[in-house]
C-alpha positions as CSV (number, residue, x, y, z in Angstrom):
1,X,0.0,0.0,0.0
2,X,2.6,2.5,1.0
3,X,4.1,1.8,-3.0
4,X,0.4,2.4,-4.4
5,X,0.4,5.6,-2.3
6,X,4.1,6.9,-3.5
7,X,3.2,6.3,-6.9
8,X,0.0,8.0,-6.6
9,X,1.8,11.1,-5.3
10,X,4.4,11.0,-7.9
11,X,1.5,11.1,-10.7
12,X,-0.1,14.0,-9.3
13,X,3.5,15.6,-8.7
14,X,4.4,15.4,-11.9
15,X,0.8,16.5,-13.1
16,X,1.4,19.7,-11.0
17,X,4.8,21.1,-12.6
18,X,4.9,23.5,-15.3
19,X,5.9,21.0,-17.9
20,X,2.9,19.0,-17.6
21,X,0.5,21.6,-17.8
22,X,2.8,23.0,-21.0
23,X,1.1,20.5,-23.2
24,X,-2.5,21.4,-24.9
25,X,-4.3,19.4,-22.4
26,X,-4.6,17.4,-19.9
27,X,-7.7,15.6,-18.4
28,X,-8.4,13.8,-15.0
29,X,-11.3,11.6,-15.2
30,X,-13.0,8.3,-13.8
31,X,-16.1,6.0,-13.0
32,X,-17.5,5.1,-9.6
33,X,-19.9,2.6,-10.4
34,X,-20.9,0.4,-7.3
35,X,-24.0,-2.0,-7.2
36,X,-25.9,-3.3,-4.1
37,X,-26.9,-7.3,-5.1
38,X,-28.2,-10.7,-3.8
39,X,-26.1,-13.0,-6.2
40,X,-26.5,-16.8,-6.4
41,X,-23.9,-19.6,-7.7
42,X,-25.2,-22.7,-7.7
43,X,-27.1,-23.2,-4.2
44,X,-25.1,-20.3,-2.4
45,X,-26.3,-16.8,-2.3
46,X,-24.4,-14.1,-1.2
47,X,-26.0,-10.3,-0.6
48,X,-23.6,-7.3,-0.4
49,X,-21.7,-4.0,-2.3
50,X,-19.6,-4.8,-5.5
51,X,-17.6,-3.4,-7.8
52,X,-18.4,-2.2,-11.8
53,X,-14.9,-1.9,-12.8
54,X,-14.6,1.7,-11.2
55,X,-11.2,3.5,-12.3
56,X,-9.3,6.7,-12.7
57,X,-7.0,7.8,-15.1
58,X,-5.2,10.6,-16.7
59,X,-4.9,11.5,-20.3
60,X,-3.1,14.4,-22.3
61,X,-2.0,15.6,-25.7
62,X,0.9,18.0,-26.6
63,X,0.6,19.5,-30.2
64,X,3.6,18.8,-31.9
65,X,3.5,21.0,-34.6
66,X,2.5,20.7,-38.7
67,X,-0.3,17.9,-37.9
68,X,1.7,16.0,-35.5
69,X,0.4,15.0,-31.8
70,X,2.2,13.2,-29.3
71,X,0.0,11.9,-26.0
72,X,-0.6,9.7,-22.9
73,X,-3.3,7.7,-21.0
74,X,-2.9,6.1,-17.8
75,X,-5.7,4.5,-15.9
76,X,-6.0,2.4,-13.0
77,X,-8.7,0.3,-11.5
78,X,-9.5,0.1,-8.2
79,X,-12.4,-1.6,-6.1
80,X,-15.1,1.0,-5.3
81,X,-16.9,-0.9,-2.3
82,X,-13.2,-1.2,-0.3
83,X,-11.1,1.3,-1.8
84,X,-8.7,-1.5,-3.0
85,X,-6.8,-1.4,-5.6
86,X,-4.9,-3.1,-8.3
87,X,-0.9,-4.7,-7.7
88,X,-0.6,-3.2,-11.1
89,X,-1.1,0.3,-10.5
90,X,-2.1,1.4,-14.0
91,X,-3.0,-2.1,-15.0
92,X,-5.9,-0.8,-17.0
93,X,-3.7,1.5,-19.7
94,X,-0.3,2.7,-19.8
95,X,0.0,4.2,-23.3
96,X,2.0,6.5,-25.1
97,X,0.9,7.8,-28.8
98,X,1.8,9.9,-31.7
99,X,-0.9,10.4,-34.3
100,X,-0.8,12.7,-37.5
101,X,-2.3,12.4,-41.3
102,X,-0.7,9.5,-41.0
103,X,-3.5,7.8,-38.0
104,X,-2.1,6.8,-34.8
105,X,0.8,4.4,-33.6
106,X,0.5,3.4,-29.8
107,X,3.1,1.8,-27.3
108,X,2.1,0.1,-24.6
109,X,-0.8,-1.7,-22.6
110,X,-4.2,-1.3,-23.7
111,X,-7.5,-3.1,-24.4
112,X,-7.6,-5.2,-27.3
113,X,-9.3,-3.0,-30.1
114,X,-11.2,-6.2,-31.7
115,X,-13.1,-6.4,-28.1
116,X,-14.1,-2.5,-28.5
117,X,-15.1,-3.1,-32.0
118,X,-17.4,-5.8,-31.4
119,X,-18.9,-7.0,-27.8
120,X,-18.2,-3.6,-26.2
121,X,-21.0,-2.2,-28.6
122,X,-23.5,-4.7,-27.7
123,X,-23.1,-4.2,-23.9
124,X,-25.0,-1.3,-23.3
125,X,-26.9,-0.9,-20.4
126,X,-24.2,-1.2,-17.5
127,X,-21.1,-0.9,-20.2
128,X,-20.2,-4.9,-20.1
129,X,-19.6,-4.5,-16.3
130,X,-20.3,-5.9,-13.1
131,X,-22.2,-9.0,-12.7
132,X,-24.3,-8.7,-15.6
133,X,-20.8,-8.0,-18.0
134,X,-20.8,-10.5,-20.8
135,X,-20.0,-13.6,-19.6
136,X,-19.5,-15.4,-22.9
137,X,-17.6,-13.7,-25.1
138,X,-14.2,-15.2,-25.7
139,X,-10.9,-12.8,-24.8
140,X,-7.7,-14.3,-26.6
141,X,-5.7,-11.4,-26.5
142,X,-2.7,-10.1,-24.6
143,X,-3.1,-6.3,-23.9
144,X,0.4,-5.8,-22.5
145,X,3.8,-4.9,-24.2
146,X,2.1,-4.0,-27.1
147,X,2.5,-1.9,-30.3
148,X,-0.5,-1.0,-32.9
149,X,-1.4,1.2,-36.0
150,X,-4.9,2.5,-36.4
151,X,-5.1,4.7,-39.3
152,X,-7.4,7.8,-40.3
153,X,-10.6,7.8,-40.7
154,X,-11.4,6.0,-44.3
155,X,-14.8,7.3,-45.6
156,X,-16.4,6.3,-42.6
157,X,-14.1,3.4,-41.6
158,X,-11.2,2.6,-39.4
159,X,-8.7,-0.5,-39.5
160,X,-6.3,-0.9,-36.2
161,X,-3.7,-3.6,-36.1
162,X,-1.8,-4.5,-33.0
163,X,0.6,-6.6,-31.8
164,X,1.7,-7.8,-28.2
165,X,5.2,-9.7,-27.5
166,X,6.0,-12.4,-24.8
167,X,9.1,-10.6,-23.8
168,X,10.5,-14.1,-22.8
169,X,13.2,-15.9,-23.7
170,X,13.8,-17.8,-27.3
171,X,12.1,-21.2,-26.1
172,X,10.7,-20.1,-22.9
173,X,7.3,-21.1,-24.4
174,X,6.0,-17.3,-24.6
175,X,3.8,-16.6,-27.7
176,X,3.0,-13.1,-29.2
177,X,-0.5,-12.3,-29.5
178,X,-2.1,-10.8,-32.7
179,X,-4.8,-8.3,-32.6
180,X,-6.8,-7.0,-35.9
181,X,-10.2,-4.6,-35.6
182,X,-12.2,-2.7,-38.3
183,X,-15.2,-0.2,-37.5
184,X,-17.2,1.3,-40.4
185,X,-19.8,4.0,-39.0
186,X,-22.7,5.9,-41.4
187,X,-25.3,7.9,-39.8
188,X,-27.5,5.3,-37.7
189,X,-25.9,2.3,-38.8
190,X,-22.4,0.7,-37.2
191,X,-20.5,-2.7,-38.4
192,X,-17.8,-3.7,-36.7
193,X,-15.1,-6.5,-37.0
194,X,-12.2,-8.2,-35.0
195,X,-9.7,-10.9,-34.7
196,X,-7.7,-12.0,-32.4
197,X,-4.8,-14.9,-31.5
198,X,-2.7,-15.8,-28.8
199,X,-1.0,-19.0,-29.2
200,X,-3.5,-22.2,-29.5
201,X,-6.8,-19.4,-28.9
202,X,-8.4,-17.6,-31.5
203,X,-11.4,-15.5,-32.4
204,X,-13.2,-14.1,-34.9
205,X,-16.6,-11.5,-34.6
206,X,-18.3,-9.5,-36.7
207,X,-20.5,-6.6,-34.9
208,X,-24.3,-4.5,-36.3
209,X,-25.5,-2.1,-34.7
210,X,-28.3,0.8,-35.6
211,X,-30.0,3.6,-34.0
212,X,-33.6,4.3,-34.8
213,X,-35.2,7.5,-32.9
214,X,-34.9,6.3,-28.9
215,X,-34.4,2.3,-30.3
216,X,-31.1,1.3,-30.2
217,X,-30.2,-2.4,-31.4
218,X,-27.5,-4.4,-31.6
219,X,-26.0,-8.0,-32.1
220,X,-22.5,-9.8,-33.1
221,X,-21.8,-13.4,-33.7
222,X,-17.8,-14.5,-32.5
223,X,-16.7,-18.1,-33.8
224,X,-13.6,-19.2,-31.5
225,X,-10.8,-21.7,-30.2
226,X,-9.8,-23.3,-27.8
227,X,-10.8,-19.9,-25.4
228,X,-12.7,-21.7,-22.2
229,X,-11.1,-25.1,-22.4
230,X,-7.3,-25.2,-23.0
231,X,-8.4,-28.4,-25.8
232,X,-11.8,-27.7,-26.5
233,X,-12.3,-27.0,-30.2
234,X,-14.6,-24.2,-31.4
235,X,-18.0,-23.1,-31.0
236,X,-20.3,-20.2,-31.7
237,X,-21.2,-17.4,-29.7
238,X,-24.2,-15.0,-30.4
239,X,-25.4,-12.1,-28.7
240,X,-28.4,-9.7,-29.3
241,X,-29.8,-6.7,-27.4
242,X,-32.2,-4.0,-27.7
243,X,-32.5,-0.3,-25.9
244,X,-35.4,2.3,-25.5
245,X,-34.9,5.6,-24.7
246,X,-37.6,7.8,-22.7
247,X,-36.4,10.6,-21.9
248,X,-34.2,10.1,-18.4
249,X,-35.2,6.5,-18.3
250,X,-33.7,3.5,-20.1
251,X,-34.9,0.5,-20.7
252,X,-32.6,-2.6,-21.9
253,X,-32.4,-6.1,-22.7
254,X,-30.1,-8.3,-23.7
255,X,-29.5,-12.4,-24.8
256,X,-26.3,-13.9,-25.4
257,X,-26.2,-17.9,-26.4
258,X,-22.2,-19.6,-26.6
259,X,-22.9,-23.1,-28.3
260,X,-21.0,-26.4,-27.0
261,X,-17.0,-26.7,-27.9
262,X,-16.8,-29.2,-30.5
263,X,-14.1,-31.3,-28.2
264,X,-16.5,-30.8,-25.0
265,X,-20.0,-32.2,-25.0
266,X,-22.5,-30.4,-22.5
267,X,-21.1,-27.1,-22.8
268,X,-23.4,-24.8,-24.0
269,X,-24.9,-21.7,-21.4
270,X,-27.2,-19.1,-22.2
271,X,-27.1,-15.1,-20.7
272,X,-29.8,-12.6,-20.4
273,X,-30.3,-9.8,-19.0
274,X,-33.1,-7.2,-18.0
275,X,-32.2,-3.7,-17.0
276,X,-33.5,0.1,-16.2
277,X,-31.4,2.7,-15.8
278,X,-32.7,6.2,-14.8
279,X,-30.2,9.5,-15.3
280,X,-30.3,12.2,-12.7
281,X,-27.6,13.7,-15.0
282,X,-25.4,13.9,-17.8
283,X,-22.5,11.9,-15.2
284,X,-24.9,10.3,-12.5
285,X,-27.7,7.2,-13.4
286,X,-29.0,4.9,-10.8
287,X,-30.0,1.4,-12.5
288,X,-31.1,-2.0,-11.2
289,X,-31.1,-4.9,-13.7
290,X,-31.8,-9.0,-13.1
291,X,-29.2,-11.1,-14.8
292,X,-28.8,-14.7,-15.5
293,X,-26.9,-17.8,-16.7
294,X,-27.7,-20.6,-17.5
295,X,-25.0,-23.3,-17.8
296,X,-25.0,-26.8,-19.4
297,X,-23.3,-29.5,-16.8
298,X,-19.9,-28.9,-17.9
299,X,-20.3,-24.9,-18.7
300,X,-18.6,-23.1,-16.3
301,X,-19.3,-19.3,-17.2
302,X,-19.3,-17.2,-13.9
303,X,-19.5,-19.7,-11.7
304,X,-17.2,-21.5,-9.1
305,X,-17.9,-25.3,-10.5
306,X,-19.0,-26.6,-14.0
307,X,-23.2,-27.0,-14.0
308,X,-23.9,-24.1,-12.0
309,X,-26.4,-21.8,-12.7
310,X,-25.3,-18.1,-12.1
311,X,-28.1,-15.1,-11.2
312,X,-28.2,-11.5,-9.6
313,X,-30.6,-8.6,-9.1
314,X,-28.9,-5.5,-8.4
315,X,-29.4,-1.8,-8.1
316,X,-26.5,0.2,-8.1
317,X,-25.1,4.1,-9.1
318,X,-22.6,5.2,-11.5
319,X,-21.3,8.6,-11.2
320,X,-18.8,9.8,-14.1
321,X,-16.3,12.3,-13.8
């Protein structure tokens, strides 16, 4: 703890010399998003306060000069029902950028882009967090030591590329991990695409959404390897969901369906997902939601043991900032 606190005051040091406050800007923000919930795995219930992947961060960009930008974001999670936090401080994102005509290269950890382009646009209610978070999609990627290209803006489409080394020694075992995303955007209608390897696990997803006065619908369908179970083949994972807009309120719903592996009978599990959120502001919503899974007897999707069934009502707040 007394590390965490050091290199806390270093950040905000640093953020307060001249030099820092030099570039064009410079932006603290965050999420506090804590949920009070009766959960159940299997036969055990357990009631209390849990965390919706609250963080912090800082992010900043310097103007370089004849189209050229150079700049930073650091974020870090930490658990917003203790005040706990990660043993990797800013475990979230440590990136450094420079962007232009050219698009953007970026050093360093970060999410993998073919999630962003696909399942994160689906998960819309609570933004794929908490309990209810999308418990099927598969995550083959490794988001540290990692270098990608995303380019300009291509009549409505962008392309990223990215690639993450094992660092390791030749032999050691270590494998790189490829990442590959494509978002096309015009007016209400999105389509998204992504790809992703590390070692023996794969994935491949392809993303819709559109926006129709207060509907908002969405669905993408992922194909991958090996993911859940280390020998399990492939399978098929589908998601749908659906939002309605009134004016502070929100209603959502969501359904998400991961088929058996090919190399592991029985292990199939459905998701869904019924939510309202209300917004007190343009920052602050309060929201409940019911969630469920259901697993097949050697699923294992959210739960401590294969064949349980995972559930959860919950009412929590988010406050932006």
């Amino acid at each position: 703890m007394k590390t965490i606190n050091r290199c806390t005051l270093a950040v905000l040091a640093l953020l307060g010399t001249s030099a820092a406050f030099a570039q064009s800007s410079v932006t603290l923000y965050g999420r506090i998003n804590t949920t009070f919930e009766n959960q159940k795995d299997g036969g055990v219930s357990r009631t209390g306060l849990f965390n919706n992947s609250s963080r912090f961060g800082f992010k900043g960009q310097e103007d370089l000069g004849g189209g050229l930008k150079a700049g930073f974001q650091l974020e870090s999670g930490f658990d917003s029902s203790s005040g706990a936090t990660s043993s990797r401080f800013f475990g979230r994102q440590s990136e450094v950028n420079l962007s232009g005509g050219f698009g953007m290269v970026r050093l360093g950890n970060f999410f993998s882009e073919s999630y962003f382009a696909t399942a994160d646009y689906i998960s819309n209610h609570n933004h794929d967090t908490g309990s209810s978070s999308d418990a099927l999609y598969a995550y083959p990627a490794r988001d540290i030591n990692k270098i990608a290209y995303r380019t300009p803006k291509l009549g409505g489409a962008t392309l990223e590329a990215g690639w993450s080394m094992h660092e390791q020694a030749s032999g050691s075992g270590g494998k790189n991990s490829l990442d590959l995303a494509a978002n096309y955007e015009m007016g209400p209608l999105g389509l998204g695409a992504g790809y992703s390897k590390l070692g023996d696990q794969n994935q491949f997803a392809v993303r819709a959404s559109y926006a129709a006065g207060p509907f908002i619908m969405g669905a993408y369908v992922q194909r991958d390897e090996n993911v859940f179970f280390a020998t399990g083949g492939s399978r098929t994972n589908v998601r749908v969901s659906g939002a309605y807009m009134m004016g502070a309120s929100e209603f959502h719903v969501n359904v998400g369906r991961a088929g058996s592996y090919s190399k592991v009978k029985d292990s199939s599990a459905t998701q869904y997902t019924l939510g309202y959120n209300y917004n007190l502001s343009k920052r602050t919503k309060i929201y409940s939601y019911y969630t469920r899974v259901n697993n097949s007897k050697a699923a294992s999707y959210g739960v401590s043991a294969a064949g349980n069934d995972f559930s959860s009502f919950a009412v929590g707040v988010r406050h932006n900032f």
